[in-house]
C-alpha positions as CSV (number, residue, x, y, z in Angstrom):
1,X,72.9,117.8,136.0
2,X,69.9,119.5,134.0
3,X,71.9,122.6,132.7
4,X,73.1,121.0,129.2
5,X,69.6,119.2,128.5
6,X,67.7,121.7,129.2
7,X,69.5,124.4,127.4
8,X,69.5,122.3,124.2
9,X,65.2,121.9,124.8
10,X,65.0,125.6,125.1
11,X,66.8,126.0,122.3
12,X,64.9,123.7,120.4
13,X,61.8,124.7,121.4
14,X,62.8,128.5,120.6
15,X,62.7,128.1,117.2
16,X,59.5,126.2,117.2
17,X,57.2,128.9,119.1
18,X,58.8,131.5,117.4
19,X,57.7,129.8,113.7
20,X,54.5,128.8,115.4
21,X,53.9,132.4,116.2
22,X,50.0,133.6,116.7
23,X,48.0,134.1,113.3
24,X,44.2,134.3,112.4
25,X,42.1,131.4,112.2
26,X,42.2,129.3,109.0
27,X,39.2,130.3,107.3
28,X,38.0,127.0,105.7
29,X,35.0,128.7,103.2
30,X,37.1,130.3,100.4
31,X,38.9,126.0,100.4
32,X,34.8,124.6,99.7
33,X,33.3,123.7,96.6
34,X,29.6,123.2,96.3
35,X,28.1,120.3,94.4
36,X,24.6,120.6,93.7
37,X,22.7,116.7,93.7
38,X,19.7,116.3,92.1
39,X,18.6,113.3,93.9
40,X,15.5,114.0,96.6
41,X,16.1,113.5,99.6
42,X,13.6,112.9,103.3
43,X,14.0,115.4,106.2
44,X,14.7,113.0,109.0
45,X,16.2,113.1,112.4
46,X,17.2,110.3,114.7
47,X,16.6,110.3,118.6
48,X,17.1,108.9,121.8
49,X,14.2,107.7,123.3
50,X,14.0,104.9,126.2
51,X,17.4,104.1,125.3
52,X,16.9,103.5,121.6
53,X,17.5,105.2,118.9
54,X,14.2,106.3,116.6
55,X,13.9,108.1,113.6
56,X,11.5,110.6,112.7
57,X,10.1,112.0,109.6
58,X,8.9,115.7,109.0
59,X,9.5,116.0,112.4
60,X,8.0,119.6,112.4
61,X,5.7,122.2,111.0
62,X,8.2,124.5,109.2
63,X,9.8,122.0,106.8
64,X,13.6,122.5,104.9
65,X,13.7,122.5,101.1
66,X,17.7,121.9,101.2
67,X,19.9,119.4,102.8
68,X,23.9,119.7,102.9
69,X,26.0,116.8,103.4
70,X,29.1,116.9,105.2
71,X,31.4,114.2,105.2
72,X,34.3,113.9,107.7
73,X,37.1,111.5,108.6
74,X,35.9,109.0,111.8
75,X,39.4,109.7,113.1
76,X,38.1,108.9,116.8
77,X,34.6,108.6,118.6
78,X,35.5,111.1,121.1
79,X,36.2,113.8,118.5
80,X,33.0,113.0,116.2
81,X,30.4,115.7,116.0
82,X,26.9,115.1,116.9
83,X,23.2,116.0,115.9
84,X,23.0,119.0,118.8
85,X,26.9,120.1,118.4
86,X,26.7,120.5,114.5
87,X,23.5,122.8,115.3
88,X,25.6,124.2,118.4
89,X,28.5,124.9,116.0
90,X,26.7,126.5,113.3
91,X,24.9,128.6,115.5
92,X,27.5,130.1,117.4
93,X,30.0,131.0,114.5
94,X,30.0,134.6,113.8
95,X,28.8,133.5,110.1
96,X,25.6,132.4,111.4
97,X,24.4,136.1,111.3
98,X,24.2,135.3,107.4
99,X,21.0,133.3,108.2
100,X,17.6,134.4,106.5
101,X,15.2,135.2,109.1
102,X,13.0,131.9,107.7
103,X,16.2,130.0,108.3
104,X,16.2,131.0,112.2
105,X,12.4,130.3,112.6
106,X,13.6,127.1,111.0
107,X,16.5,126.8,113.4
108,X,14.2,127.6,116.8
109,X,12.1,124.3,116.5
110,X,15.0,122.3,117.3
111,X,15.5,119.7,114.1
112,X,18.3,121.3,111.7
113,X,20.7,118.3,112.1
114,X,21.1,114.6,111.4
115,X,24.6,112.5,111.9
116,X,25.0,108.9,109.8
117,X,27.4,107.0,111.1
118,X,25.8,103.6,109.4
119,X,28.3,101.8,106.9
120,X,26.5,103.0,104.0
121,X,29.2,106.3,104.9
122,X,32.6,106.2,102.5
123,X,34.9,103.7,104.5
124,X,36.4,105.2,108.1
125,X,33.4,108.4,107.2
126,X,30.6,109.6,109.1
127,X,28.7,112.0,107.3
128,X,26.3,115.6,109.2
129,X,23.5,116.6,107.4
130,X,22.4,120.3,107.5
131,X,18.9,121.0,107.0
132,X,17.6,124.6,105.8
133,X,14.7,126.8,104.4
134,X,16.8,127.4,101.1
135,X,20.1,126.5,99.4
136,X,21.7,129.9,100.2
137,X,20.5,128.8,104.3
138,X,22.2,125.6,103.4
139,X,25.5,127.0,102.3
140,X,25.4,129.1,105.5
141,X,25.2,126.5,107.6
142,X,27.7,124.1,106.3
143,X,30.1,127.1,106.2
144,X,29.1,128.3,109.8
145,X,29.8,124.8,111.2
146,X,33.1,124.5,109.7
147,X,34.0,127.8,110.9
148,X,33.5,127.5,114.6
149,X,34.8,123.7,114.4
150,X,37.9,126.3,112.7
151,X,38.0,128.4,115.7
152,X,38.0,126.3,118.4
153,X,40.6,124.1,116.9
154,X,42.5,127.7,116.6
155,X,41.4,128.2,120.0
156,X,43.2,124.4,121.1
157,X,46.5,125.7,119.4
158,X,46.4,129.1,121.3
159,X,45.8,127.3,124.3
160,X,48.6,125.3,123.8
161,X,51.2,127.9,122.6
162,X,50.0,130.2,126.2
163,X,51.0,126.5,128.4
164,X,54.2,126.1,126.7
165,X,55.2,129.2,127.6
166,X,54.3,129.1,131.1
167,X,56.3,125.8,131.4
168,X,59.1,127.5,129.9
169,X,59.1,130.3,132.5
170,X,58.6,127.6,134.9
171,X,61.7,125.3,133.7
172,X,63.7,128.7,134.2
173,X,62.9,129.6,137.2
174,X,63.1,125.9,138.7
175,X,66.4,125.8,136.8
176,X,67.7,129.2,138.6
177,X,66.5,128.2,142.1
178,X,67.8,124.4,142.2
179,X,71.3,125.2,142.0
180,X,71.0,127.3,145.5
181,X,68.9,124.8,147.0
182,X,71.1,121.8,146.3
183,X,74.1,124.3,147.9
184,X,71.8,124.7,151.0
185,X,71.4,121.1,151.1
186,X,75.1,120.3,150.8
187,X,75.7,123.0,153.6
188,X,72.7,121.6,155.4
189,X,74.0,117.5,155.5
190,X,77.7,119.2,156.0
191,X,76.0,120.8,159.5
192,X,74.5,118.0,160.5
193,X,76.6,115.4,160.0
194,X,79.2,117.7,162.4
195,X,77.0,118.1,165.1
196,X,75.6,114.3,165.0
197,X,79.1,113.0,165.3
198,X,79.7,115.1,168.2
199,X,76.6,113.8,170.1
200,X,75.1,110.4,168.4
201,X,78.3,109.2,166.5
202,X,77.1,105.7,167.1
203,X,73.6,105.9,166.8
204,X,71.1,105.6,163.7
205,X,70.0,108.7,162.5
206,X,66.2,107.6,164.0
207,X,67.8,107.0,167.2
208,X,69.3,109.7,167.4
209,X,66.4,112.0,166.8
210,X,64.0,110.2,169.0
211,X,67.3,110.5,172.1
212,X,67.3,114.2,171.1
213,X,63.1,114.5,171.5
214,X,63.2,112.5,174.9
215,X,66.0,114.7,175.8
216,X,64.4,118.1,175.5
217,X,61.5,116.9,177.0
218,X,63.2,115.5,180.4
219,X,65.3,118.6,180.2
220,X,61.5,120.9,180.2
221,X,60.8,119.0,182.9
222,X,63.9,119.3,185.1
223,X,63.5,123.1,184.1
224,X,60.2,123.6,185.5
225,X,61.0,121.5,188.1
226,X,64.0,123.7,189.2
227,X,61.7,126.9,188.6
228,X,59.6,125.8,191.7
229,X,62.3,125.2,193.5
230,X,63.7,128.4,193.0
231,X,60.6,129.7,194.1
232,X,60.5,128.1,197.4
233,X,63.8,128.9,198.2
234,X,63.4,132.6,197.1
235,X,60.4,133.0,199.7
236,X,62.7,131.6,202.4
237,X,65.1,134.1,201.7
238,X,62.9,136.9,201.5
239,X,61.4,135.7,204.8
240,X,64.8,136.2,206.7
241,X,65.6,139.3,204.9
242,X,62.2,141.2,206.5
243,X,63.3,139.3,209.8
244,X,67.0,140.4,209.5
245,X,66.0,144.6,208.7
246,X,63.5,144.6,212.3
247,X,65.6,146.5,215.2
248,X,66.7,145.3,218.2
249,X,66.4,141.2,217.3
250,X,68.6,139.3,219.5
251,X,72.2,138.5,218.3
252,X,71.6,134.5,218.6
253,X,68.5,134.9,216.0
254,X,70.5,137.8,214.1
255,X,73.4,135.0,214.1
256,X,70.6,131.8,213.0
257,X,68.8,133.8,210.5
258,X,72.8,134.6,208.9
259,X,73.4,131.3,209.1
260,X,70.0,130.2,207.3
261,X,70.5,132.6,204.8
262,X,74.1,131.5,204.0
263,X,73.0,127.8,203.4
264,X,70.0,129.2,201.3
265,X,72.3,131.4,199.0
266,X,74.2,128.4,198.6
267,X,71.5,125.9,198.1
268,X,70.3,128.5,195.1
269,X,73.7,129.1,193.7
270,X,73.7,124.9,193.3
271,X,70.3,125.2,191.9
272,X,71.7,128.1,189.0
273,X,73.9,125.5,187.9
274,X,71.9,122.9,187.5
275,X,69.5,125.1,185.4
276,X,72.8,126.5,183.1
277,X,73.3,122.4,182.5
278,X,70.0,122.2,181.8
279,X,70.0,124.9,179.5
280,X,73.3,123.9,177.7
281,X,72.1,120.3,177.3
282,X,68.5,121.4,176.1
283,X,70.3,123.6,173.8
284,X,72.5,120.9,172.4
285,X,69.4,118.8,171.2
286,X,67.8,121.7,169.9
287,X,70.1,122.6,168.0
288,X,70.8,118.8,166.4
289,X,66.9,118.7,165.6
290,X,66.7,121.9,163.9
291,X,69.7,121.1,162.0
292,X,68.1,117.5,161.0
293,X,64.8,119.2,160.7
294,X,66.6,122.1,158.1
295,X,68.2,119.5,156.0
296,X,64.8,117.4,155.5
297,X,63.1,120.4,153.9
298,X,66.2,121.3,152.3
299,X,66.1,117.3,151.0
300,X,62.1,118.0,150.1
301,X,62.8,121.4,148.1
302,X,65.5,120.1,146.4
303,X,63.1,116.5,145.6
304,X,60.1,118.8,144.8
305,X,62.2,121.5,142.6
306,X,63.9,118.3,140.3
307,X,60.6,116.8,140.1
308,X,59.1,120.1,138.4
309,X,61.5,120.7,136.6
310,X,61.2,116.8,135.0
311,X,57.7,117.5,134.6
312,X,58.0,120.8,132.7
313,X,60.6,119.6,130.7
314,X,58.3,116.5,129.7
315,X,55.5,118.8,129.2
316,X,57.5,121.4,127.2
317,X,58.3,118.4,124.7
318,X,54.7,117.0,124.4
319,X,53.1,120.2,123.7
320,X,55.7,121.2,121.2
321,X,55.3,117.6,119.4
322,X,51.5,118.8,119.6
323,X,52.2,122.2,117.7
324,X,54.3,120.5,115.3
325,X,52.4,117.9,114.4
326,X,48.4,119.2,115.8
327,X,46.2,116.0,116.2
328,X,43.0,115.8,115.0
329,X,41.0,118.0,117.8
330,X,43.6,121.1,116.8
331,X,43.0,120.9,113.4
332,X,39.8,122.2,111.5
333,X,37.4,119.0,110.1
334,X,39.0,117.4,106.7
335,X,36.0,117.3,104.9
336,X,36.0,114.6,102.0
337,X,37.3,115.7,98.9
338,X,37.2,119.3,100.8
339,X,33.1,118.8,99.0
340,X,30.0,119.9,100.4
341,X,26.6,118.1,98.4
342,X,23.6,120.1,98.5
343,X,20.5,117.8,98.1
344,X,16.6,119.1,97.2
345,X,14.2,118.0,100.3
């Protein structure tokens, strides 16, 4: 019932990883422009403290002389970069070994960023300011941050190209093994069925099982039971076998101890019956439990198997909508007017 759809998805999907193919990092630098403004501005950084938020002039001993401006979309709160991460970025980008030596002393006293998210922004913009030491600092750090924000949207992509190609070996081997599953199962309920309307043809399936349980356990019972029996009885014998091999025993006891014996052998050969009844009945039930119990997990696997292979099929079509169309937190920053403003402190 899957074959057709899911063919057509792999299909589909083929063409799609194979255009989306692994390639380096977009490196967003060479796309910036630079636009030097004359107008002064403060070093300032904003901060939490007991729950409100306080800015701070000149906030430390090693002051900027350069501010960049960033401005980026406010696409969703969630995916907004803050005060710390903009520093975290920049830092951690490979182009952050560009920094002057004044720039990381700079860096080390903890107050290189600021985030505005105020309405004085461009409508649906929030804008990250990037302190520095000098304008060629300033430039590195802009670049820096855009870079890693690059990579790990790269990184998002990747991640998401490696999943859908584990749920596509996943769909194909769900899609090989169901097809011999559900032929167990058919097998399974065609067993079953057979040997339920040969014992419990006009009891509920519940019933059924619980008469089997009981069964088996009276039939245990009965066994052990029996085996004491045959215990007892097996002593007895013995007994008048040693009495039977002494010499010289008087032919009326030779004659009792026959006749003793005879109704012992007897009694035992009554008691073998019973226990192949026992045996045959026991096995009976045993054998319609284990064939209820093999179609259950037969009915599970299948269940389980159709159910996987729904979920990577659904999973194969989001994460290819994703690398067709990447949303915002797989796609580097769209900085306004793809500008960075470089301000005098």
């Amino acid at each position: 019932m899957y074959a057709k759809s899911t063919l057509l998805l792999l299909l589909s999907l083929a063409t799609v990883v194979g255009a989306a193919g692994p390639t380096e990092p977009n490196d967003p630098t060479p796309k910036l422009t630079f636009k030097i403004n004359d107008a002064v501005k403060t070093w300032s950084i904003e901060t939490e403290v007991d729950g409100e938020t306080v800015a701070y002039r000149d906030p430390g001993p090693i002051r900027p002389t350069c501010m960049a401006q960033i401005i980026l979309p406010r696409v969703h709160e969630s995916w907004m970069i803050d005060s710390g991460e903009a520093v975290a970025l920049a830092t951690s980008s490979p182009v952050a070994q560009e920094f002057s030596e004044a720039q990381r002393e700079f860096l080390a006293q903890g107050f290189a960023a600021r985030v505005d998210t105020s309405a004085a922004n461009i409508p649906n913009h929030y804008s990250v300011y990037l302190y520095a030491v000098s304008e060629a600092d300033a430039r590195i750090m802009a670049r820096a941050m855009l870079d890693k924000c690059a990579q790990n949207a790269q990184r998002s992509i990747d991640f998401e190209r490696q999943e859908l190609k584990k749920r596509q070996e996943s769909l194909k081997q769900t899609q090989a093994a169901l097809p011999e599953k559900e032929k167990q199962l058919e097998q399974a309920e065609t067993d079953y069925k057979s040997v339920k309307a040969a014992m419990y043809p006009l009891h509920t399936e519940g019933e059924a099982s619980e008469l089997a349980k009981e069964l088996i356990l009276q039939m245990d019972r009965q066994s052990k039971t029996l085996d004491i029996d045959w215990a007892g009885l097996q002593g007895k014998l013995q007994v008048i076998e040693e009495y039977l091999a002494r010499p010289r025993l008087n032919s009326d006891v030779v004659e009792t101890l026959e006749a003793q014996r005879i109704e012992l052998m007897v009694e035992m050969s009554g008691l073998e019956a019973r226990r192949k009844a026992i045996a045959g009945i026991h096995e009976g039930q045993r054998l319609f439990c284990t064939r209820l119990e093999a179609r259950s997990e037969l009915e599970y696997a299948v269940r389980q198997l159709r159910e996987t292979l729904k979920r990577d099929e659904e999973a194969i079509r989001a994460r290819t909508r994703r690398l067709e169309n990447p949303p915002d937190y797989m796609q580097p920053p769209k900085v306004y007017q793809n500008k960075i403003i470089l301000y005098p402190i």
